[in-house]
C-alpha positions, 0 to 999 in steps of 0.5 A: 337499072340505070340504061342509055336509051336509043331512038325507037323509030316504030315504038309499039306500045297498048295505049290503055293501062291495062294488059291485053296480053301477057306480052303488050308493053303498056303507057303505064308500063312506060310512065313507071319507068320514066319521070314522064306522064305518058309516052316517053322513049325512055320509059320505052327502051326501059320497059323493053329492058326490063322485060328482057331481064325478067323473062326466060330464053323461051319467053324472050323469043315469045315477047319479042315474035309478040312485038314483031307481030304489032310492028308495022316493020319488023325489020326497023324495030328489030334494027332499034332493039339491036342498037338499044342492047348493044349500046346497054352492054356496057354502062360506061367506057371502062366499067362493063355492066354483066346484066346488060350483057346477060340480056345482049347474050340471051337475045341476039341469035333469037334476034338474028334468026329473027333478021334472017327469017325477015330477010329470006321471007319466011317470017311467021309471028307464031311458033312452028313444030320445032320450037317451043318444045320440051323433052318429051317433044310436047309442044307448049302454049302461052296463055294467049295461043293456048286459048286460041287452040281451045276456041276459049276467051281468057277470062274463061281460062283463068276460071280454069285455071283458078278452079285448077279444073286444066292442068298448067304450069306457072314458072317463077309465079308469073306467066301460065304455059300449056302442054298441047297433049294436055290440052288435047286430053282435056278437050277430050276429057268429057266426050259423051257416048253415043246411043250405040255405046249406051245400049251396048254398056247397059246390055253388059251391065244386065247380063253381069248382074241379071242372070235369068 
């Protein structure tokens, strides 16, 4: 995607090559967009595009709460992410360019409900009851907030997942998602009974079989 990159005052980036979140932009992420080694801001606003492009209406709003999350000020990347898609809207003068627009359409009411939550004070990095939702009014998790909800590590998320031992869902083959009640299904799922329910179901297993 040929882009025109604006300046990004408070670029939030992972320094290492590797992923340690689904939603981390990384330096390697930023050096195969650019033809620079290293950081450069053009490999950044490209990185930021392409993210954009590849995820959905949901997952937009999760990347970019990831990203406002890691800034120092949310409001000022929030400004320069604004630009950068504005700006990308169209590719030149005459000829207009409908990918950017998708992107620019998809993502500016999350952006300015995201500027009035700044703005009022009522910002929060996480979800909240009402968002997030499907039909059934079950919440979904990410990767990241679901282990957070089970006290678990990712590494033993994805044993759980790989051993399909936790039921998820994986739209598109790439990012894993969670429904609360399933998690709290599986949570429960292995509850051990106690001594007063031992001896009563060992009680009714003598009496149906044992008849003196």
């Amino acid at each position: 995607m040929p882009i025109t990159e604006t300046h990004f005052h408070e670029p939030i980036y992972t320094r290492r090559d590797k992923f340690n979140h689904i939603y981390d932009i990384t330096l390697n992420e930023i050096s195969n967009n650019s033809d620079k080694q290293g950081f450069s801001n053009f490999g950044y606003c490209s990185a930021i595009l392409q993210r954009l492009h590849d995820l959905s209406c949901h997952e937009k709003l999760l990347f970019l709460k990831h990203q406002l999350k890691a800034s120092p000020n949310p409001m000022r990347w929030l400004l320069d992410l604004e630009k950068l898609l504005e700006v990308n809207s169209w590719e030149t003068a005459q000829e207009f360019n409908n990918q950017y627009e998708n992107i620019l359409n998809d993502t500016k009411p999350i952006i300015s409900d995201l500027f009035r939550e700044i703005d009022h004070g009522n910002y929060s990095t996480k979800l909240d009851n009402t968002e997030g939702r499907n039909s059934n009014n079950d919440i979904i998790y990410s990767t990241e907030e679901a282990c957070e909800f089970l006290n678990i590590s990712k590494s033993t998320m994805y044993k759980l997942t790989s051993s399909k031992s936790i039921p998820f869902s994986k739209p598109g083959g790439k990012n894993m998602y969670f429904l609360k009640s399933e998690l709290e299904k599986f949570l429960l799922g292995k509850r051990q009974i106690t001594n007063c329910e031992l001896e009563t179901q060992t009680n009714d297993y003598l009496a149906r079989n044992f008849k003196y």
